[in-house]
DRENPA-3360 file (N, C-alpha, C; in nm, 2 decimals, always signed):
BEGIN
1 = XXXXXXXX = -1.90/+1.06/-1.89/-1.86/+0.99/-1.76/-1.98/+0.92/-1.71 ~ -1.97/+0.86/-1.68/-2.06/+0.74/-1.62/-2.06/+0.72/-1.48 ~ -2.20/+0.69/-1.40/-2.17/+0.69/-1.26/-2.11/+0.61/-1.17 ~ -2.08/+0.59/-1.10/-1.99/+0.50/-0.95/-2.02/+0.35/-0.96 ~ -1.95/+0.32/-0.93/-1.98/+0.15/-0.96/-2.01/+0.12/-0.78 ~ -2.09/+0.02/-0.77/-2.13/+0.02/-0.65/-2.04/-0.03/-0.54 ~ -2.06/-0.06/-0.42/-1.99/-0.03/-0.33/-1.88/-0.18/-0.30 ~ -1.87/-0.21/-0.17/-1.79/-0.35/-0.15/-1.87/-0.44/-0.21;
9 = XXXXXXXX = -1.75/-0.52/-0.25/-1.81/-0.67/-0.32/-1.71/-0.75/-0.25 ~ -1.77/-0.89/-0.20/-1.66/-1.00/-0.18/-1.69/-1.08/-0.23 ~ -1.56/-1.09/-0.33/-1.55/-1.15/-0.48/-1.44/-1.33/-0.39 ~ -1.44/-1.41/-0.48/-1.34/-1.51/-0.50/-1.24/-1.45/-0.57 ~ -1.11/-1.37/-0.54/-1.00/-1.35/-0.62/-0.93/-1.50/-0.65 ~ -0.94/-1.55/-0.57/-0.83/-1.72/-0.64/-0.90/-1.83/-0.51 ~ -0.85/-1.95/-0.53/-0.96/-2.08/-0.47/-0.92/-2.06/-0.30 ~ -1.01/-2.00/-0.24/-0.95/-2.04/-0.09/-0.96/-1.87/-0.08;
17 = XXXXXXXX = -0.94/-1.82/-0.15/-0.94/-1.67/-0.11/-1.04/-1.54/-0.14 ~ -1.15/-1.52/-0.04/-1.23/-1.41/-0.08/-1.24/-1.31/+0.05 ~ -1.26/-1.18/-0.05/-1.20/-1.07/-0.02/-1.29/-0.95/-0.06 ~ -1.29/-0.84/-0.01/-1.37/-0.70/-0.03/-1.27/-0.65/-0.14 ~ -1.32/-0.62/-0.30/-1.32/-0.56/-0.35/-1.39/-0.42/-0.35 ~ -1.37/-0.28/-0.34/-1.44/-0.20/-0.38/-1.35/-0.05/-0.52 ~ -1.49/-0.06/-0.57/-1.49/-0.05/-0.75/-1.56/+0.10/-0.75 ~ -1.50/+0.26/-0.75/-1.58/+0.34/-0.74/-1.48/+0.44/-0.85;
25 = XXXXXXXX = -1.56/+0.51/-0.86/-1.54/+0.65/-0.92/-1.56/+0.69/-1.09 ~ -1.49/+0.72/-1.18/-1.55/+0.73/-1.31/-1.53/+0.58/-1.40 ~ -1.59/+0.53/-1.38/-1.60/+0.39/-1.50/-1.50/+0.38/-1.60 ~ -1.53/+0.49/-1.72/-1.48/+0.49/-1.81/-1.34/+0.61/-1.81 ~ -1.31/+0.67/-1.68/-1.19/+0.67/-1.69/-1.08/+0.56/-1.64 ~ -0.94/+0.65/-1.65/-0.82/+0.50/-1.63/-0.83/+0.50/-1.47 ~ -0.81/+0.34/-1.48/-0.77/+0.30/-1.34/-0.66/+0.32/-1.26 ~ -0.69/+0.33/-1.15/-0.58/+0.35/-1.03/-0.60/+0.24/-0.91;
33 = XXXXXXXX = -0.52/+0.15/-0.90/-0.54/+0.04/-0.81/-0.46/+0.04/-0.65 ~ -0.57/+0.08/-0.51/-0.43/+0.11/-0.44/-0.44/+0.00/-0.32 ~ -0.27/+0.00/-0.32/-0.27/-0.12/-0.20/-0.21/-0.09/-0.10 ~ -0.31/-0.11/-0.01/-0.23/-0.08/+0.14/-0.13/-0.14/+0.23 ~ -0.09/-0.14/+0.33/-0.01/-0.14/+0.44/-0.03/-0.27/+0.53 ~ +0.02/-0.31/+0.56/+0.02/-0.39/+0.71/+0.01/-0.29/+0.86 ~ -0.07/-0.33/+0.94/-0.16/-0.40/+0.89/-0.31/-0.35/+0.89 ~ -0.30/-0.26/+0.77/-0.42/-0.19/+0.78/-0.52/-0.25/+0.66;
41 = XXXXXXXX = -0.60/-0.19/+0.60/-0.67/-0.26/+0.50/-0.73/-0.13/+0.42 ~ -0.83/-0.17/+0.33/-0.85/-0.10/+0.22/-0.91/+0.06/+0.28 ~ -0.92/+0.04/+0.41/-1.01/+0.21/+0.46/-0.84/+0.30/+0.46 ~ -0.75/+0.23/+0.46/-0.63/+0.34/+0.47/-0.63/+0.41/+0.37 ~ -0.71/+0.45/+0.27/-0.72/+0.48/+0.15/-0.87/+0.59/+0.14 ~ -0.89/+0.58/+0.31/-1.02/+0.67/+0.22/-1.00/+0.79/+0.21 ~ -0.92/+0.86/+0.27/-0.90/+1.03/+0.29/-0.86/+1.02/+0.15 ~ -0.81/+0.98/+0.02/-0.77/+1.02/-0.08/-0.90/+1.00/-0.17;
49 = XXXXXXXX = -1.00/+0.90/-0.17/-1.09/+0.86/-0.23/-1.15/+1.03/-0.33 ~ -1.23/+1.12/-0.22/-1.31/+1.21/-0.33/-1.21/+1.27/-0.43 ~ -1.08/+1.29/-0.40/-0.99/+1.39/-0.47/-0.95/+1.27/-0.60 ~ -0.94/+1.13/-0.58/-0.91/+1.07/-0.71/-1.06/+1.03/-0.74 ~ -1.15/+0.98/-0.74/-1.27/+0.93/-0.77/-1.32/+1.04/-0.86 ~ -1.31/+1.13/-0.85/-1.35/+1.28/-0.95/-1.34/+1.25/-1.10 ~ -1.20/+1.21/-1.15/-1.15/+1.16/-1.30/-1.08/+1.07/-1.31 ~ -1.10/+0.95/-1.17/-1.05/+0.82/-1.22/-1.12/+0.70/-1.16;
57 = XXXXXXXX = -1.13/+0.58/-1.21/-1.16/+0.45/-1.17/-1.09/+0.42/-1.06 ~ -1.14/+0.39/-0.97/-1.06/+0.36/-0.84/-1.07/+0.24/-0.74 ~ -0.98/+0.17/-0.80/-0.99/-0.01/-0.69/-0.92/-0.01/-0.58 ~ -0.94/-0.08/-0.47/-0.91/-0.09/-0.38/-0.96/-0.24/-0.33 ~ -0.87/-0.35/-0.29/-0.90/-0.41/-0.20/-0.82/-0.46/-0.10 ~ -0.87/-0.57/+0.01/-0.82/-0.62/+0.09/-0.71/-0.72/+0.08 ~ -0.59/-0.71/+0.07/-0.48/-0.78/+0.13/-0.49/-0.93/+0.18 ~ -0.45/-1.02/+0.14/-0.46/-1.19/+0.21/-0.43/-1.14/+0.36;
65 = XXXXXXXX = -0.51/-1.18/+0.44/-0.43/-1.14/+0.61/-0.48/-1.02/+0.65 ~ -0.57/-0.96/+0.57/-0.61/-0.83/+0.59/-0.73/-0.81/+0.61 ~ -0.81/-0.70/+0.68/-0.94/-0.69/+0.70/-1.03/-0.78/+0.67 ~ -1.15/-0.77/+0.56/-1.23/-0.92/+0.54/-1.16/-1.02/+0.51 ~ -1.03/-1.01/+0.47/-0.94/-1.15/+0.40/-0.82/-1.20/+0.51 ~ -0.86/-1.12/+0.65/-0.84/-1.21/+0.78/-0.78/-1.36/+0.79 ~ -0.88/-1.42/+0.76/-0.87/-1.57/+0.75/-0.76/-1.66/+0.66 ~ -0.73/-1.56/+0.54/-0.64/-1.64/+0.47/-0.49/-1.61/+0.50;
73 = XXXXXXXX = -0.45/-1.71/+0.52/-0.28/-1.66/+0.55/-0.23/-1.55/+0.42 ~ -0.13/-1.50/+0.49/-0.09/-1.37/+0.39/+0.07/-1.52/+0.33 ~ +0.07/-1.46/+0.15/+0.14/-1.54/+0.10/+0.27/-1.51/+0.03 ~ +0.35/-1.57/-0.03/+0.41/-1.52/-0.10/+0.44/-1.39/-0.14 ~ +0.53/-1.30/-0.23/+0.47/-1.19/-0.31/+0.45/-1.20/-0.45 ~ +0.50/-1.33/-0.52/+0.42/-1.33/-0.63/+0.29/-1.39/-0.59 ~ +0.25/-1.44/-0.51/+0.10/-1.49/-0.50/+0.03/-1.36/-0.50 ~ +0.05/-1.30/-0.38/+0.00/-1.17/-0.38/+0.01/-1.05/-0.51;
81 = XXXXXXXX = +0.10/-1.10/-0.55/+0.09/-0.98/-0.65/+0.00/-1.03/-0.78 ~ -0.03/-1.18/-0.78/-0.08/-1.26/-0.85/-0.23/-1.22/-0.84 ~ -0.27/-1.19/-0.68/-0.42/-1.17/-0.65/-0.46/-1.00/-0.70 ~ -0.37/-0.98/-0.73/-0.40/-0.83/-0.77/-0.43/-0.81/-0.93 ~ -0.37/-0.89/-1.04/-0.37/-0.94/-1.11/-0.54/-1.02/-1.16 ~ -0.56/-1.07/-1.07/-0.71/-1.15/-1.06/-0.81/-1.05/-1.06 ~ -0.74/-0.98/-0.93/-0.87/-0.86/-0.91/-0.91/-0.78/-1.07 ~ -0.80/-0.72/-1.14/-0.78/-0.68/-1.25/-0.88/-0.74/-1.38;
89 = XXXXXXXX = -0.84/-0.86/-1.34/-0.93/-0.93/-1.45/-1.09/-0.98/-1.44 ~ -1.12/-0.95/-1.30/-1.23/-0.94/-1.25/-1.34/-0.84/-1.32 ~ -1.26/-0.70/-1.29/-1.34/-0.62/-1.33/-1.28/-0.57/-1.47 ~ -1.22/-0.65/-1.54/-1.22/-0.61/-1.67/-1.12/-0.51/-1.69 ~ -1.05/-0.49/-1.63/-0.91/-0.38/-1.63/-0.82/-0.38/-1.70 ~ -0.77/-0.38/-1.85/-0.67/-0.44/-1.89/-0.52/-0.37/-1.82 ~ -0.50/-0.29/-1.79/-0.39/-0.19/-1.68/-0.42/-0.08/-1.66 ~ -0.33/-0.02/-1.54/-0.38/+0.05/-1.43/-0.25/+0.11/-1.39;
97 = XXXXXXXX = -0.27/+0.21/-1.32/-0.18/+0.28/-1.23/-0.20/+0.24/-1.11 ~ -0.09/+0.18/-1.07/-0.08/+0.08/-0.91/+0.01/+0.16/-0.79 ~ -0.06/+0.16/-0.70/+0.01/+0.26/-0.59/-0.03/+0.17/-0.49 ~ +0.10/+0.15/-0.45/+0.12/+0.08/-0.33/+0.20/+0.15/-0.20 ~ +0.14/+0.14/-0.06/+0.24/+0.23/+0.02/+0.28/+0.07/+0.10 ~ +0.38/+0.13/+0.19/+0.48/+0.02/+0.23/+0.49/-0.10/+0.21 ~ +0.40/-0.18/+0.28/+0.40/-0.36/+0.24/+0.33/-0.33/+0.15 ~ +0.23/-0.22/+0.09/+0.17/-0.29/-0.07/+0.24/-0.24/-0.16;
105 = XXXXXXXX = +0.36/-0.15/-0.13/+0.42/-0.10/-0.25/+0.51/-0.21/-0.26 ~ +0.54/-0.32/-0.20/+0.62/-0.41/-0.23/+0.56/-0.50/-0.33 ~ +0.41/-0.54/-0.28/+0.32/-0.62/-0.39/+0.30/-0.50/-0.52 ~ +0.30/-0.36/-0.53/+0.33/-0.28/-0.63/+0.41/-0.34/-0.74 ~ +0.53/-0.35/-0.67/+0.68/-0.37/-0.73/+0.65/-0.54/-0.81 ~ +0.61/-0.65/-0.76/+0.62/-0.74/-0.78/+0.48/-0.73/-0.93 ~ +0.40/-0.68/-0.87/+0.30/-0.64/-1.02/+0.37/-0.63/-1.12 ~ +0.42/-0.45/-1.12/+0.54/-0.43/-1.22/+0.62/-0.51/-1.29;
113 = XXXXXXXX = +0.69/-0.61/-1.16/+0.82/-0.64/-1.24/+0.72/-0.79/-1.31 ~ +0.67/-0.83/-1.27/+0.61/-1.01/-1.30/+0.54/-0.99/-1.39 ~ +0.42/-0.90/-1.36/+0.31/-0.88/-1.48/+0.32/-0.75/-1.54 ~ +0.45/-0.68/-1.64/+0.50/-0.54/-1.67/+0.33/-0.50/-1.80 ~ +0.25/-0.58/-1.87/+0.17/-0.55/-1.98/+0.04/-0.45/-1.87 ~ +0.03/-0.53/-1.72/-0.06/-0.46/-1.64/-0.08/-0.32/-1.57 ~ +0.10/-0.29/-1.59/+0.10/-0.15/-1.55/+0.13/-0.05/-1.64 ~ +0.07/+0.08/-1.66/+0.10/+0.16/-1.69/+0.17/+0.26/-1.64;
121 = XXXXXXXX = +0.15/+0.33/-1.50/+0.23/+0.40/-1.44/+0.22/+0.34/-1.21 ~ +0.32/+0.32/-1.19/+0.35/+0.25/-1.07/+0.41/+0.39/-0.97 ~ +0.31/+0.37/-0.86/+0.34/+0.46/-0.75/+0.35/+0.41/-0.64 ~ +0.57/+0.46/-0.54/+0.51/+0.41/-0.44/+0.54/+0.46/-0.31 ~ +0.51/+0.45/-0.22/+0.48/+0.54/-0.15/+0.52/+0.49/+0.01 ~ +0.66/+0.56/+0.05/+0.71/+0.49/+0.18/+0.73/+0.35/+0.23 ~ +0.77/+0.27/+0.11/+0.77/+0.16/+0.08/+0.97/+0.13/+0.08 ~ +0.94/-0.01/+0.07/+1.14/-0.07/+0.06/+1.16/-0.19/-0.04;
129 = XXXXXXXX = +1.29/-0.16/-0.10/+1.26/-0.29/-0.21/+1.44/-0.37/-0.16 ~ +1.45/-0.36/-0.05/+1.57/-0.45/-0.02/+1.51/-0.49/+0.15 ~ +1.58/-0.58/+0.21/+1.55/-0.63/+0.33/+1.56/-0.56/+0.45 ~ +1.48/-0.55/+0.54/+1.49/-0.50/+0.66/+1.45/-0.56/+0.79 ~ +1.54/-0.65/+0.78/+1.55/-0.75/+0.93/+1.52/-0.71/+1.07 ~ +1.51/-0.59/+1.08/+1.44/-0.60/+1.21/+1.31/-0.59/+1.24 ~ +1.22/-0.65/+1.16/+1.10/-0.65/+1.14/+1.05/-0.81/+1.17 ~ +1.15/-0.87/+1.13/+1.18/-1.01/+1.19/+1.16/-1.01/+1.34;
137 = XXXXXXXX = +1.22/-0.95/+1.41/+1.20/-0.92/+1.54/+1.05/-0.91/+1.61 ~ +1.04/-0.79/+1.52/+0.91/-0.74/+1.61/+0.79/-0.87/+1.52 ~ +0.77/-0.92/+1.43/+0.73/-1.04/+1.39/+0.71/-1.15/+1.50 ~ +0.82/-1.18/+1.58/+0.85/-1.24/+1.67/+0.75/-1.20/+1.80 ~ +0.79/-1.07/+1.86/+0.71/-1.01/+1.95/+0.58/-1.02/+1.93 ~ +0.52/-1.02/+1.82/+0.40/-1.03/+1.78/+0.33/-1.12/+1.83 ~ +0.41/-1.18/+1.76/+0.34/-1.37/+1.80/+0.33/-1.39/+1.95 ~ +0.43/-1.35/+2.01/+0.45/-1.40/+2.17/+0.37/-1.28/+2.24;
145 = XXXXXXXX = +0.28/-1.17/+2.20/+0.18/-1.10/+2.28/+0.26/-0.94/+2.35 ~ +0.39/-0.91/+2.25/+0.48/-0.86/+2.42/+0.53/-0.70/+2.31 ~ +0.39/-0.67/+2.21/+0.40/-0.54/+2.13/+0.32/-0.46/+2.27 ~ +0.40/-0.33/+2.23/+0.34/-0.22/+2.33/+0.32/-0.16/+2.16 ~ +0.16/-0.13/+2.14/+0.07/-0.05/+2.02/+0.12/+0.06/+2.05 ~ +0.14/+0.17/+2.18/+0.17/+0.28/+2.17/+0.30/+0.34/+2.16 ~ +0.35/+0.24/+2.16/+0.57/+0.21/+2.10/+0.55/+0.26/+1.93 ~ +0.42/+0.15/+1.89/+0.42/+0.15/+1.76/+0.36/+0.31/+1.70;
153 = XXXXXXXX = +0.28/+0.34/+1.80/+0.19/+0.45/+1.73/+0.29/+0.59/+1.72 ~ +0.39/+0.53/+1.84/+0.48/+0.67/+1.88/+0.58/+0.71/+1.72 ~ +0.60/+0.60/+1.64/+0.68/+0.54/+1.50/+0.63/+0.70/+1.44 ~ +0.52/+0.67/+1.43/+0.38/+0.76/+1.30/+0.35/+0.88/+1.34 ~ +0.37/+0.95/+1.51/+0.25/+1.02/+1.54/+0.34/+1.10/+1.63 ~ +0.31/+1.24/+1.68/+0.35/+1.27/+1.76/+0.32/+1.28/+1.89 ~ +0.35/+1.30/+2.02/+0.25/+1.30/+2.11/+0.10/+1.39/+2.09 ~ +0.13/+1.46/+2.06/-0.03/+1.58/+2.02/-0.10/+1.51/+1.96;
161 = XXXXXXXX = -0.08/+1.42/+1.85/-0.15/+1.35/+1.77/-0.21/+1.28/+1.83 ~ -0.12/+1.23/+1.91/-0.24/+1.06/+1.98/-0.27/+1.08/+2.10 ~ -0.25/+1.23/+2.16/-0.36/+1.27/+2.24/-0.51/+1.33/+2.18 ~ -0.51/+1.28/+2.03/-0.66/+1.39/+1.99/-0.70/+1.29/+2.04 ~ -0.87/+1.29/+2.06/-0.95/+1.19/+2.06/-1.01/+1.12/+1.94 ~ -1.04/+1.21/+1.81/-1.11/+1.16/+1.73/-1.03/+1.21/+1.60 ~ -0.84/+1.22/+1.64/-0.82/+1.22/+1.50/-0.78/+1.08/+1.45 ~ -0.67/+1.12/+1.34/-0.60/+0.99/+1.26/-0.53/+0.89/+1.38;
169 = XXXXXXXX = -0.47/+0.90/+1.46/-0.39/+0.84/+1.54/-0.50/+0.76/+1.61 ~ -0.58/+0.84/+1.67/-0.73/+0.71/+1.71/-0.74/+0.68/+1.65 ~ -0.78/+0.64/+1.53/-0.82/+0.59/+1.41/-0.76/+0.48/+1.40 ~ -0.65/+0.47/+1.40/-0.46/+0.36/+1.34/-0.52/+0.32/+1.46 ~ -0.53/+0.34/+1.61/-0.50/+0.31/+1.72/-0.62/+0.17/+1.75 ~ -0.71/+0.23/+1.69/-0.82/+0.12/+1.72/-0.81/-0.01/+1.61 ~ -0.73/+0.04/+1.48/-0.72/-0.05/+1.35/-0.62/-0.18/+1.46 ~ -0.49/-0.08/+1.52/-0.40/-0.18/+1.54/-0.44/-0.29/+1.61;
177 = XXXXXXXX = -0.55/-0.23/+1.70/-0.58/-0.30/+1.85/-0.70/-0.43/+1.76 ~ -0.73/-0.41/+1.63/-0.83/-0.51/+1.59/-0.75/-0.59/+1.52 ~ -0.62/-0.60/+1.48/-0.58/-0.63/+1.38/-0.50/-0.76/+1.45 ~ -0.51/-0.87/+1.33/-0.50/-1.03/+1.34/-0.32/-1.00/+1.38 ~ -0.28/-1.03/+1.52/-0.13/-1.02/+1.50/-0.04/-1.19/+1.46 ~ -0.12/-1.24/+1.41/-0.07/-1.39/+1.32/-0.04/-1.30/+1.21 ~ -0.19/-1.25/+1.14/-0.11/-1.21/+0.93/-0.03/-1.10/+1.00 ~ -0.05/-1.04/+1.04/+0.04/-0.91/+1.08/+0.20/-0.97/+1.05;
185 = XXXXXXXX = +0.21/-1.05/+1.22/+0.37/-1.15/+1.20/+0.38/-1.18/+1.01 ~ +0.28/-1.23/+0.96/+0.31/-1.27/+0.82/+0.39/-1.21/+0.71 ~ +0.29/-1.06/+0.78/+0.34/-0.95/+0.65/+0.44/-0.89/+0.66 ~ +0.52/-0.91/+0.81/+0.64/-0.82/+0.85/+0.77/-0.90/+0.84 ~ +0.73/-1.05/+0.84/+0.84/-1.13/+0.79/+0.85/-1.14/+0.65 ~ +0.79/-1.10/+0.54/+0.81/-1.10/+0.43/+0.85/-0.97/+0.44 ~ +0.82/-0.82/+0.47/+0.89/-0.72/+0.43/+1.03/-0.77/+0.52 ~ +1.06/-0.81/+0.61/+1.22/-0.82/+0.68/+1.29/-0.88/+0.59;
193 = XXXXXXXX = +1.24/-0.96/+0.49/+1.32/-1.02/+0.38/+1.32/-0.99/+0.26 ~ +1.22/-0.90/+0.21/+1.15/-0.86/+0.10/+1.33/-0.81/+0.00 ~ +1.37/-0.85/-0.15/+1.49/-0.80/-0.18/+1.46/-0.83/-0.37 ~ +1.41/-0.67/-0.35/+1.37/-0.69/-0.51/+1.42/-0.58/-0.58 ~ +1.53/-0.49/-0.53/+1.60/-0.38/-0.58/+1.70/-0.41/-0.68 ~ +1.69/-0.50/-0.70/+1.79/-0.52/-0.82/+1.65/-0.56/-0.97 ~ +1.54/-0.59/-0.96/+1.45/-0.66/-1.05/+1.38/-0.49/-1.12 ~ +1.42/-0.36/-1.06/+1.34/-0.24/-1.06/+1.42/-0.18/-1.22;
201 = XXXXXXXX = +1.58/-0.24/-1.25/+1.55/-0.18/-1.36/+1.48/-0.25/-1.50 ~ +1.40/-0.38/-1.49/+1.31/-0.42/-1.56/+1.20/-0.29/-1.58 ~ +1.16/-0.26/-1.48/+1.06/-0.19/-1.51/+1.03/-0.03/-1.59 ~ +0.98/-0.03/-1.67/+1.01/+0.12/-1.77/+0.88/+0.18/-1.78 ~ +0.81/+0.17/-1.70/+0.68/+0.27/-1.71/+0.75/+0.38/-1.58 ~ +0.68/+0.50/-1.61/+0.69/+0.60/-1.54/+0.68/+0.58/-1.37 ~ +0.75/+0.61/-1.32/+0.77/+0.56/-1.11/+0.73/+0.67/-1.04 ~ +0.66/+0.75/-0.96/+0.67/+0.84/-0.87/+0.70/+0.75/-0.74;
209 = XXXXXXXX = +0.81/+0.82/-0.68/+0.86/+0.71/-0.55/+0.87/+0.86/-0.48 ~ +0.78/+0.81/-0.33/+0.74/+0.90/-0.29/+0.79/+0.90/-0.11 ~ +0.88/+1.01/-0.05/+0.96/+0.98/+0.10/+0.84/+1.02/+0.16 ~ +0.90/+1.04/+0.30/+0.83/+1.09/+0.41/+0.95/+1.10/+0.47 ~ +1.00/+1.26/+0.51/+1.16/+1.30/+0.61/+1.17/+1.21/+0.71 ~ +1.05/+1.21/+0.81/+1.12/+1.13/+0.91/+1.08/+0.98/+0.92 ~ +1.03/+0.98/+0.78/+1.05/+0.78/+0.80/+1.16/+0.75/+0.86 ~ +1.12/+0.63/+0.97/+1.26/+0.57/+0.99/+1.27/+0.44/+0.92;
217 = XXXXXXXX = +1.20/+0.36/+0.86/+1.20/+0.25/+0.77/+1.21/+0.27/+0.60 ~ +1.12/+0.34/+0.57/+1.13/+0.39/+0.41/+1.25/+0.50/+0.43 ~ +1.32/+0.48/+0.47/+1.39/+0.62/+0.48/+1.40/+0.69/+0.35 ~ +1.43/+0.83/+0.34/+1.44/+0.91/+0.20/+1.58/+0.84/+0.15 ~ +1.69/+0.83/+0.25/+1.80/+0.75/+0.14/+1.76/+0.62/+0.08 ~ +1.68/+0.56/+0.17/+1.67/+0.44/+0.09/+1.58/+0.45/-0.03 ~ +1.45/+0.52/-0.03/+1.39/+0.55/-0.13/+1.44/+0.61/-0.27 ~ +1.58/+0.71/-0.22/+1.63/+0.78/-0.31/+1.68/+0.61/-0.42;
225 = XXXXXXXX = +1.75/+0.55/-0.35/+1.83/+0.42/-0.37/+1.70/+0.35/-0.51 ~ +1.54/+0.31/-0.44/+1.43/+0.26/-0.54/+1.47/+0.40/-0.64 ~ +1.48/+0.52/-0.62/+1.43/+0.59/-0.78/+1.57/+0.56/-0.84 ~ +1.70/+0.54/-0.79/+1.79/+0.54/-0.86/+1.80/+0.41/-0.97 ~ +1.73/+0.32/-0.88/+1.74/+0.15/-1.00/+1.64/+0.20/-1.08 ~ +1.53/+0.26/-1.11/+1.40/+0.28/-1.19/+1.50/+0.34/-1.33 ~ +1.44/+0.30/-1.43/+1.45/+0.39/-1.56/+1.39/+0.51/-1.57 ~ +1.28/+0.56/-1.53/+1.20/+0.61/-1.51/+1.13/+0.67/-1.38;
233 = XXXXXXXX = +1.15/+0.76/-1.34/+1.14/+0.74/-1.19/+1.16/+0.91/-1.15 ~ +1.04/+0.97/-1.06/+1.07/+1.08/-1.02/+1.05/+1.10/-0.83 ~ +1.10/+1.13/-0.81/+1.17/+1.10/-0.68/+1.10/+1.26/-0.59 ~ +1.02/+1.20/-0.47/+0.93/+1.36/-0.42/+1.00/+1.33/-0.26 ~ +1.03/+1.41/-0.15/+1.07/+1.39/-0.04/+0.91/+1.47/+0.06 ~ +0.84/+1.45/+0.12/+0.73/+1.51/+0.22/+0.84/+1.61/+0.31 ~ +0.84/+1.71/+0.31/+0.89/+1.72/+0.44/+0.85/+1.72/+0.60 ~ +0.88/+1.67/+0.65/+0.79/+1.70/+0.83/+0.69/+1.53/+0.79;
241 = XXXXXXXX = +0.70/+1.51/+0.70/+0.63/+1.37/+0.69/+0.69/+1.23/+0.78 ~ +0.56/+1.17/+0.82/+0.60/+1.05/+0.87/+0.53/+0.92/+0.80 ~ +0.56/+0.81/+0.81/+0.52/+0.68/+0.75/+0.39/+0.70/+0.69 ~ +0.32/+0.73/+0.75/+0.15/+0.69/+0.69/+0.13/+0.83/+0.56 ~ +0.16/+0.84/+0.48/+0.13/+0.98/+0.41/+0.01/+0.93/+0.36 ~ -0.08/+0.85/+0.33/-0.21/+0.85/+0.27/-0.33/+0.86/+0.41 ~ -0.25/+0.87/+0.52/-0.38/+0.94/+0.63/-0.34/+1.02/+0.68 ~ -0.20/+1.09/+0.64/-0.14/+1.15/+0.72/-0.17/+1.28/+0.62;
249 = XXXXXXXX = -0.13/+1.26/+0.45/-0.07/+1.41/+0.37/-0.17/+1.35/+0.26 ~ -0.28/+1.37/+0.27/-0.36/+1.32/+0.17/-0.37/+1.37/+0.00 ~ -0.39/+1.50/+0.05/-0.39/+1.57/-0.03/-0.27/+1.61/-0.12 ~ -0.14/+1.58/-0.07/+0.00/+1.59/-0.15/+0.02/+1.47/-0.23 ~ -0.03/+1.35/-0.15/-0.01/+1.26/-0.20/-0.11/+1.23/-0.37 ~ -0.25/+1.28/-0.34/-0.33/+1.27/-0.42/-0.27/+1.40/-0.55 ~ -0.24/+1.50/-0.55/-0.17/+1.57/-0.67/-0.03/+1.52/-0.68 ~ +0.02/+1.43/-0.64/+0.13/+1.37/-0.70/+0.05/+1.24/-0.82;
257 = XXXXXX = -0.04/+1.23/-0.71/-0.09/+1.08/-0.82/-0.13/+1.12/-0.94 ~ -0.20/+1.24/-0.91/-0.31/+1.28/-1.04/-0.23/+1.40/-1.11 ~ -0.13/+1.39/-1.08/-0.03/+1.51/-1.20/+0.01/+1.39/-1.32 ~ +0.04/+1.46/-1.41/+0.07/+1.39/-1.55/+0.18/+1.35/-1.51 ~ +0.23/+1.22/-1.58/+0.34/+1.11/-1.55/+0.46/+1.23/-1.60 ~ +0.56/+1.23/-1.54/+0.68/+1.32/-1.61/+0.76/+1.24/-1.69;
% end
């Protein structure tokens, strides 16, 4: 095993767009590429880092519209899933296991189905692969200044939570309060429309599709719905879980990843 590859890089993934790549954990084991959320960015990923970094390659970057990659409007989902693709070939990846949670398990999905030679095993995690229009809405709200953050935080958290001072909920709390509510608007009008549930039985590598009980957006029926179109596909429900399971259930999430594909 070979040591850590060094830390953030901001690379040119495609003309107009540069972005924090970071490249850590065993080199010459297999890759695991993970993509985050709207409108969070590659740190939503760090509670899982030591528990995969141990026996795997582990990419992570920034989102168009997202943390360093701010500036660039957030695009398409084949573009997006296109820039994930670049990243890949960046560092020499020929495929990977791609885990995406909500908005990135949609760019997940679009990997899979567009570029199927790139994935080996696809994970995803409180994510939707049909449309959910009322996101359209709050899209709307966005733009015009008239989100109450602690409407949104109430979604994820319980009250106890977002009275800690220095847990996860502060944490989300200060991400939302920094976060560009233009790409934000961007990335919530593509999930309100996002409709790729019918393109999932293309896909035949191995699926862990992963609930959270009280999502109210990924719901477990709808997720049950993603493992049903998969060929392949094993279906986990969180119990007592809410939206964020990679800051929320780290460690469930991470021995789901790192169990052998069933």
């Amino acid at each position: 095993m070979t040591d850590a590859a060094p830390g953030p890089t901001l690379v040119e993934v495609a003309p107009g767009h540069r972005t924090r790549v970071v490249d850590e954990g065993a080199r010459d084991a297999a890759a695991v590429v993970l993509l985050h959320g709207t409108p969070l960015d590659l740190r939503a990923w760090d509670a899982l880092i030591p528990a995969l970094t141990a026996t795997r390659r582990v990419v992570r970057v920034d989102a168009r519209g997202h943390g360093t990659a701010t500036p660039v409007p957030v695009a398409d989902d084949a573009r997006l899933a296109a820039d994930v693709v670049a990243v890949l070939d960046l560092l020499d990846v020929r495929d990977a296991h791609v885990v995406g949670h909500s908005w990135g398990g949609q760019i997940a999905q679009r990997v899979a189905v567009e570029h199927p030679d790139r994935v080996r095993r696809l994970s995803l995690l409180c994510t939707r692969a049909s449309p959910f229009p009322p996101f359209a809405d709050l899209a709307t709200s966005l733009r015009a200044g008239a989100v109450d953050l602690e409407t949104l935080l109430g979604r994820w958290f319980t009250p106890e939570e977002r009275a800690e001072v220095d847990g996860v909920a502060a944490t989300v709390r200060a991400w939302l309060a920094a976060a560009d509510h233009a790409r934000w608007a961007e990335a919530l009008d593509g999930i309100a429309t996002f409709d790729g549930l019918a393109d999932l039985a293309t896909v035949t590598v191995p699926v862990d599709v992963v609930a959270a009980e009280l999502d109210a957006v990924a719901t477990p029926p709808h997720m049950a719905e993603i493992a049903a179109a998969l060929p392949d596909a094993t279906g986990h429900v969180l119990p007592g879980a809410r939206h964020l399971v990679p800051l929320q259930r780290p460690a469930e999430i991470a021995r789901i990843l790192l169990a052998p594909a069933v």
